[in-house]
VOBA-1610 file (N, C-alpha, C; in pm, whole numbers, padded with zeros to 5 digits, always signed):
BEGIN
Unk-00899+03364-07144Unk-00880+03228-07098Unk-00959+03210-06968Unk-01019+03090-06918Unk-01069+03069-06846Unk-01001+03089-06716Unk-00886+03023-06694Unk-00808+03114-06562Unk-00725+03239-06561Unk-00746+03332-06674Unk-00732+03444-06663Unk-00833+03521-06651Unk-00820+03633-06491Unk-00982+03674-06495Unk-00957+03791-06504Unk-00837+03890-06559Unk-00817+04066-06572Unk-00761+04105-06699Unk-00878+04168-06760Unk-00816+04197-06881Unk-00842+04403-06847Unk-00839+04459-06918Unk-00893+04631-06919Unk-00935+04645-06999Unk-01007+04782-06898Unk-01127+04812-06986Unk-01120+04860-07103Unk-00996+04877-07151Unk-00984+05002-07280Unk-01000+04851-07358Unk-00966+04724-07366Unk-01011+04633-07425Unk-01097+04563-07445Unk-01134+04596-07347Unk-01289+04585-07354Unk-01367+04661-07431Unk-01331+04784-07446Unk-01423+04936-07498Unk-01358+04865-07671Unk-01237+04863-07664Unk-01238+04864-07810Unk-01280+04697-07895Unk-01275+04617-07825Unk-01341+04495-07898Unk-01484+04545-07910Unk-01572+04616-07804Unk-01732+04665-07843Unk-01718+04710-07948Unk-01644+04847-07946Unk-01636+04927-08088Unk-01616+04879-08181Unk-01540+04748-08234Unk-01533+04705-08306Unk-01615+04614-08352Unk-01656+04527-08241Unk-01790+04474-08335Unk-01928+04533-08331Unk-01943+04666-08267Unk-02029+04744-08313Unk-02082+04770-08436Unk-01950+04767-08516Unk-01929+04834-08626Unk-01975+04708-08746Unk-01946+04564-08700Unk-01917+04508-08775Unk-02037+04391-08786Unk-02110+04394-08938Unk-02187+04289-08971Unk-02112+04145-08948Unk-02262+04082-09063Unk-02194+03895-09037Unk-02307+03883-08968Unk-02330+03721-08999Unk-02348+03612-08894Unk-02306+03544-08808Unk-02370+03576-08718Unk-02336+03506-08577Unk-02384+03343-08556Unk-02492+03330-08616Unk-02491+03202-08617Unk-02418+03091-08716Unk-02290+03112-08685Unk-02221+03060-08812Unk-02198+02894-08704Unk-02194+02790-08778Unk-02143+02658-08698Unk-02033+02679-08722Unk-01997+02573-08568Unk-01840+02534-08580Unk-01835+02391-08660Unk-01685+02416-08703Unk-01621+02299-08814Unk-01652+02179-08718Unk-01710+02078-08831Unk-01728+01928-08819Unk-01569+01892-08768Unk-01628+01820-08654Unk-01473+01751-08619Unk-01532+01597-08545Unk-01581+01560-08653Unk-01645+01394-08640Unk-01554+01351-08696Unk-01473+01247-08648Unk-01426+01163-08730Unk-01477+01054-08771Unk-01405+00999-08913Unk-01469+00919-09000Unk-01396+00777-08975Unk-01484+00639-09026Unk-01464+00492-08992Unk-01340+00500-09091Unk-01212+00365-09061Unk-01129+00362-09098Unk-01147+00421-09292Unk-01010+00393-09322Unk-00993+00458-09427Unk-01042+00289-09534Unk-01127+00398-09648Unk-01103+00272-09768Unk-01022+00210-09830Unk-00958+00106-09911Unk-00865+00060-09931Unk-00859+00097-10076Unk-00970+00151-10099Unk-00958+00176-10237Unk-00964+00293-10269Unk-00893+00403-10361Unk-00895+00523-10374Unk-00957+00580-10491Unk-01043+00689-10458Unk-01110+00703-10531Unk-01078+00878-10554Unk-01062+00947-10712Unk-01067+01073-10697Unk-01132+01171-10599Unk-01074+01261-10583Unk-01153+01391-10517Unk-01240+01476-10579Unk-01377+01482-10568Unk-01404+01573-10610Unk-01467+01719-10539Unk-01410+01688-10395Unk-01424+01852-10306Unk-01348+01922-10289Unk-01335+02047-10290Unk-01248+02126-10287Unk-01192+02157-10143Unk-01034+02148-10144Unk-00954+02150-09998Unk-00958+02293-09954Unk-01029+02406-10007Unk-01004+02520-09956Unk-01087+02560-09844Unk-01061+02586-09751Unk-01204+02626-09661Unk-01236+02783-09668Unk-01364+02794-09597Unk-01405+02941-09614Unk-01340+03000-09498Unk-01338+03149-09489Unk-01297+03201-09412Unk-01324+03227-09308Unk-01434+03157-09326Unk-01537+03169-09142Unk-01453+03038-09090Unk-01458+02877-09179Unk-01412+02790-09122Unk-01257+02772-09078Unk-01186+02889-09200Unk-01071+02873-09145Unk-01016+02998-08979Unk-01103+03083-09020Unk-01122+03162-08842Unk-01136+03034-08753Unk-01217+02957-08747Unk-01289+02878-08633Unk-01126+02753-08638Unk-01080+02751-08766Unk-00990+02611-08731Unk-00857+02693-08636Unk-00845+02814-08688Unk-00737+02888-08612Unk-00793+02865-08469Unk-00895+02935-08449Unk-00972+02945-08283Unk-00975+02826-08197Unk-01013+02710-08275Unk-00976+02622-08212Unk-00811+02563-08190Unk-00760+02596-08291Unk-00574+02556-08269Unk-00523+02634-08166Unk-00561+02769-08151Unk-00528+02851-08046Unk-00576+02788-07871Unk-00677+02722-07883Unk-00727+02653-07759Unk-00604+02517-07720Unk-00598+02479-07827Unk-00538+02326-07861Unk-00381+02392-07800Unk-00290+02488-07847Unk-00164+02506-07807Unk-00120+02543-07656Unk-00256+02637-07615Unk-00271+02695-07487Unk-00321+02606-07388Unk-00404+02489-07391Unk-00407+02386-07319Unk-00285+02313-07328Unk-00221+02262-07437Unk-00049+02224-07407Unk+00052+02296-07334Unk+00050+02449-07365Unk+00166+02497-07248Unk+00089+02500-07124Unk-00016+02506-07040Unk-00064+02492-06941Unk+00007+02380-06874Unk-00081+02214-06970Unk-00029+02114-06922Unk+00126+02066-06935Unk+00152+02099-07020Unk+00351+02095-06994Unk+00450+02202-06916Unk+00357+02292-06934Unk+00447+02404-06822Unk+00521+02447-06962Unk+00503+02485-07067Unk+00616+02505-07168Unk+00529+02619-07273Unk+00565+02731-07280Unk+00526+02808-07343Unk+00575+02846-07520Unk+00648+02760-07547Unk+00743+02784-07682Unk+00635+02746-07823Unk+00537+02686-07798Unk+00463+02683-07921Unk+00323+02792-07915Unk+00326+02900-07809Unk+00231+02976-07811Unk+00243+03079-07919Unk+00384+03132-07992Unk+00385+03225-08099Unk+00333+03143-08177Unk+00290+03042-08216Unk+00226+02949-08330Unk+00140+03022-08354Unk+00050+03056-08237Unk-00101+03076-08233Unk-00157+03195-08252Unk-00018+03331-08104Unk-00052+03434-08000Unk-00015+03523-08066Unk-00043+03646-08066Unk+00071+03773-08075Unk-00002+03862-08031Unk+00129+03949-07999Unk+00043+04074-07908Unk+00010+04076-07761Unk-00096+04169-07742Unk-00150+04139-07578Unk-00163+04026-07552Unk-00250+03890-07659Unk-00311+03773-07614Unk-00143+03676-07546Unk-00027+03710-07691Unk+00089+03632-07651Unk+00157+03657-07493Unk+00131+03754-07490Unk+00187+03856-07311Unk+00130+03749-07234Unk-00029+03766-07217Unk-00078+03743-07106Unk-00074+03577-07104Unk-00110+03515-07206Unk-00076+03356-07199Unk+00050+03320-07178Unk+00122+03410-07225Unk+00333+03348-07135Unk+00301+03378-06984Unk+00209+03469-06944Unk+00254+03539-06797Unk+00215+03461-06735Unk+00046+03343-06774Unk-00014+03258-06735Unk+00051+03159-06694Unk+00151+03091-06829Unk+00243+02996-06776Unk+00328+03002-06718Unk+00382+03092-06714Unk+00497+03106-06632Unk+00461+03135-06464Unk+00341+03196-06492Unk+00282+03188-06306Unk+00275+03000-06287Unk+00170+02956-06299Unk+00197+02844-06336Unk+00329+02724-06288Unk+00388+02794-06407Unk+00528+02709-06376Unk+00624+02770-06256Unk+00626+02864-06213Unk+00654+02906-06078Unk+00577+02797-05977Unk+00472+02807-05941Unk+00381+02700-05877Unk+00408+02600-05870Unk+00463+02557-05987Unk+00468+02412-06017Unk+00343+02319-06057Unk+00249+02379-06070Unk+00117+02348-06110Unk+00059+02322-06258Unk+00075+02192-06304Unk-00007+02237-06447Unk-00085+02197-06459Unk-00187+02259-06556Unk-00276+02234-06546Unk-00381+02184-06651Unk-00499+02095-06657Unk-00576+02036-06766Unk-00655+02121-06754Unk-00669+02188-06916Unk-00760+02263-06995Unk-00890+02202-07079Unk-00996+02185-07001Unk-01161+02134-07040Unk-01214+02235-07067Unk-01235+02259-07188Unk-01330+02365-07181Unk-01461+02347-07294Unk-01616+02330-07255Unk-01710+02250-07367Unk-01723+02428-07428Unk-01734+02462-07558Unk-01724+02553-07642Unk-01838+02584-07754Unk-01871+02685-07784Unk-01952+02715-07859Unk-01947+02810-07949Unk-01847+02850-08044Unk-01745+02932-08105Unk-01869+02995-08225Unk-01870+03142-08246Unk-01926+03202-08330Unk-01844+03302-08405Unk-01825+03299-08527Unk-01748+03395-08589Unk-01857+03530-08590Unk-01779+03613-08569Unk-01868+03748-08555Unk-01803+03858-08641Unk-01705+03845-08648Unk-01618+03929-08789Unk-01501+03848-08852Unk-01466+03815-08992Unk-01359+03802-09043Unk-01353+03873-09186Unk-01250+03927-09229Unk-01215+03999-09357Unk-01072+03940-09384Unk-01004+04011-09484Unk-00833+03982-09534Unk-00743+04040-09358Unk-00776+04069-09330Unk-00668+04079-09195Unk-00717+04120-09062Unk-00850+04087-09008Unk-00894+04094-08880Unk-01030+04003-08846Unk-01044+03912-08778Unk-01126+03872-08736Unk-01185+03835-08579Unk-01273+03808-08569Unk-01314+03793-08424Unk-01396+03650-08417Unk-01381+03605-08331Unk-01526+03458-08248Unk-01520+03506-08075Unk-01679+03507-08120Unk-01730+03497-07997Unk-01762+03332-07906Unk-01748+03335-07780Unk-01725+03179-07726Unk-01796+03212-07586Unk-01930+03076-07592Unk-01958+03093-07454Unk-02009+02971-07379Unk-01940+02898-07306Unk-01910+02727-07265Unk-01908+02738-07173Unk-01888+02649-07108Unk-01827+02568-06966Unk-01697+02564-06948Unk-01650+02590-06851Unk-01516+02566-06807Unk-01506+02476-06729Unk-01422+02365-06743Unk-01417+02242-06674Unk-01251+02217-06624Unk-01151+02359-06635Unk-01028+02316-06617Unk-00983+02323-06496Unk-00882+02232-06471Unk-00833+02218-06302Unk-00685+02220-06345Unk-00603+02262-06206Unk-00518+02213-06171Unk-00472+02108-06146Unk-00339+02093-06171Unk-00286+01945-06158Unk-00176+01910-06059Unk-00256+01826-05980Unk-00116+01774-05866Unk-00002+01719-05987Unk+00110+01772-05964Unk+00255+01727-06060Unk+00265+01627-06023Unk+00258+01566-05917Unk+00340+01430-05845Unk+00180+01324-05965Unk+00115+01369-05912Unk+00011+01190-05959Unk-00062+01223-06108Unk-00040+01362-06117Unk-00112+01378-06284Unk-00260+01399-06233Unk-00329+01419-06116Unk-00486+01416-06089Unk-00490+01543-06097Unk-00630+01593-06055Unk-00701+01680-06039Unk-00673+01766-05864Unk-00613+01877-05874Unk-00558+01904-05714Unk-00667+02029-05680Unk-00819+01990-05748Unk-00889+02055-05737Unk-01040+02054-05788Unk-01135+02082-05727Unk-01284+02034-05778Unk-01285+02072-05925Unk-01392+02053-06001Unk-01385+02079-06175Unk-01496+02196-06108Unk-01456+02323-06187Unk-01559+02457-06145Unk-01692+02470-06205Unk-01697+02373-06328Unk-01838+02343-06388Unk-01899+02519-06406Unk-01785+02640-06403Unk-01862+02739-06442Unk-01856+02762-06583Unk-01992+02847-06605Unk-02001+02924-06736Unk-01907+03045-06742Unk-01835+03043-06906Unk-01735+03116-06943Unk-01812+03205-07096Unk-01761+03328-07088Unk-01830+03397-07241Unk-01710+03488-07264Unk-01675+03492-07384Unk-01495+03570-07396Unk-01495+03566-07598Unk-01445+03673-07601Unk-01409+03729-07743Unk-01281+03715-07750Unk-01222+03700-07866Unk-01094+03635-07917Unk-01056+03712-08051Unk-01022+03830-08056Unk-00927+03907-08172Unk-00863+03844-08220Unk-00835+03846-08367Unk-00702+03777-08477Unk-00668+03889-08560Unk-00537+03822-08581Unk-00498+03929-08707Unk-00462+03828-08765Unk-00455+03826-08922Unk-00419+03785-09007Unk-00227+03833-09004Unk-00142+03764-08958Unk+00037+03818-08961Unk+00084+03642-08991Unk+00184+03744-09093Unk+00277+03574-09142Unk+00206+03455-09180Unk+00093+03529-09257Unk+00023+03366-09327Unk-00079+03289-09236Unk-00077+03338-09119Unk-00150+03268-09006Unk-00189+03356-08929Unk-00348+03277-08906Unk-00487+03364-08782Unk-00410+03356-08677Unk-00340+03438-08582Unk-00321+03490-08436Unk-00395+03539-08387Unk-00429+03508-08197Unk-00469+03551-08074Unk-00393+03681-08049Unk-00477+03770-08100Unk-00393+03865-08056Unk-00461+04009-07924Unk-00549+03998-07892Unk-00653+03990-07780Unk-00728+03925-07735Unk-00750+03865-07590Unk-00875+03806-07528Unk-00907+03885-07448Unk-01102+03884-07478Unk-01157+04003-07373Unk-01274+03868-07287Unk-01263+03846-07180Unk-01347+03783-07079Unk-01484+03904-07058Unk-01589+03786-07076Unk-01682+03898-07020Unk-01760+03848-06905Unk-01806+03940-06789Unk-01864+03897-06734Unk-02029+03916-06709Unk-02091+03865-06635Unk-02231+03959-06596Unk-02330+03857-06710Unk-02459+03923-06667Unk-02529+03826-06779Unk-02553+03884-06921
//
């Protein structure tokens, strides 16, 4: 996460090792998320199929995982992060909020993104992500910004496991350096 800046090294060593190991394309796009002009009034059969691939459904998880973790930030409320988290990733994003909510600080999560699937199979996958971070703190009293926007560059790997039917965060490795 962008305001988490300590992860270890043994997690570090083993996300390398692991995608050392592991083919794929990296230049995979992220899922279309254009939305479309109102709806027609007239209905017409389907003829595309609702299943997505497994790269797109990695990337819809990756992004839902962003989407829940910017909500407990900004609510101070950590209860929909098992949706997403498990494991180390669930630890360190409760510890986040809950620092946080000690503070009394919450905070808006901007972050412009550039998500690459770099491994997925039947029960492990990875995206690589390397954006802008645009998130601040939030004065509680007025809802503003209780702090400049850091406009820095962010690059961070994101482990899943496939548990209970659903892609989980179950490591984030921050990287730094160029």
């Amino acid at each position: 996460m962008p305001a988490t800046r300590s992860l270890t090294a043994l997690a570090v060593t083993f996300t390398l090792a692991l995608l050392g190991g592991c083919g794929g394309n990296a230049k995979s796009a992220p899922p279309n998320t254009t939305v479309s002009a109102a709806p027609s009034t007239t209905i017409a059969p389907s003829t595309t199929s609702t299943t997505l691939s497994a790269k797109a459904e990695l990337l819809a998880a990756y992004n839902r995982s962003w989407e829940i973790y910017a909500d407990a930030l900004r609510r101070l409320d950590p209860s929909q992060l098992p949706t997403a988290f498990a494991g180390n990733a669930l630890k360190a994003v409760r510890a986040e909020v809950a620092t946080q909510k000690a503070r009394r600080q919450p905070v808006r999560i901007n972050v412009k993104h550039d998500p690459k699937v770099l491994l997925v199979n039947a029960t492990d996958g990875v995206v690589a992500d390397e954006g802008i971070n645009h998130s601040v703190v939030l004065d509680p009293a007025t809802d503003q910004p209780a702090e400049q926007d850091p406009e820095e560059p962010f690059r961070e790997r994101r482990s899943f496991k496939h548990l209970d039917g659903a892609w989980k965060v179950v490591e984030v490795i921050e990287e730094t350096g160029p």
